[in-house]
C-alpha positions in Angstrom: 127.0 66.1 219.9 129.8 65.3 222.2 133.2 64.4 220.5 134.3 61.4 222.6 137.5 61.2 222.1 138.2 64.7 222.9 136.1 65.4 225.6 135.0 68.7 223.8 131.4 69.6 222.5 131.9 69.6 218.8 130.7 73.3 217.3 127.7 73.2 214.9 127.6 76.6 212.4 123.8 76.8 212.0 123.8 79.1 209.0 125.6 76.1 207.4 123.2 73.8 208.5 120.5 75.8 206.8 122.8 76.1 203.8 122.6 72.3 203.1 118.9 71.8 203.9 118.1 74.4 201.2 120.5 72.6 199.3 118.7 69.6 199.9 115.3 71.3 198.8 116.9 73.0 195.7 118.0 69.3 194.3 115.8 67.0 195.6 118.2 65.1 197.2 117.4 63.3 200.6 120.4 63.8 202.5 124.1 65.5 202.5 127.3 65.0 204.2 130.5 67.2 204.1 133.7 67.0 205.9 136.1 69.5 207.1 139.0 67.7 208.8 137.6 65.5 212.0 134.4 67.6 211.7 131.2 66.2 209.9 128.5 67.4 209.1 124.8 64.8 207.9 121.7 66.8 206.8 118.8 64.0 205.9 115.5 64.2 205.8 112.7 61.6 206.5 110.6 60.8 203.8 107.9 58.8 203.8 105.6 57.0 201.4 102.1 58.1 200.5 99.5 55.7 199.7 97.6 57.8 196.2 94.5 56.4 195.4 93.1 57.9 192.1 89.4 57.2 191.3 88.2 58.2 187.5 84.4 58.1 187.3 83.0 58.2 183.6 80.5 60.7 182.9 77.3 60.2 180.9 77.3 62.4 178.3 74.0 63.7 177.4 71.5 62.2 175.4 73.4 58.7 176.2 71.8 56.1 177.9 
């Protein structure tokens, strides 16, 4: 990302990127933001909806009719 009003390339630390998405796996949280000065950092991720469809099915038990 480009800061703007600069005109410099803002400077990503990946290790700390990595840091917040286990941090978003270890809590179960769906995104994180943290600021140092005019830097900001937002770790989300996408999650989508699932469509479960459970189907029970009684069984005969023997001898039953």
């Amino acid at each position: 990302m480009a800061d703007q009003s600069q005109g410099k390339a803002m400077q990503v630390d990946p290790e700390l990127v990595r840091q917040l998405a286990v941090l978003l796996d270890d809590t179960n949280l769906t995104e994180i933001e943290i600021q140092d000065g005019e830097r900001r950092i937002r770790v989300a991720r996408n999650i989508t909806a699932r469509n479960i469809t459970v189907i029970i099915r009684r069984c005969r038990r023997p001898g039953r009719a």
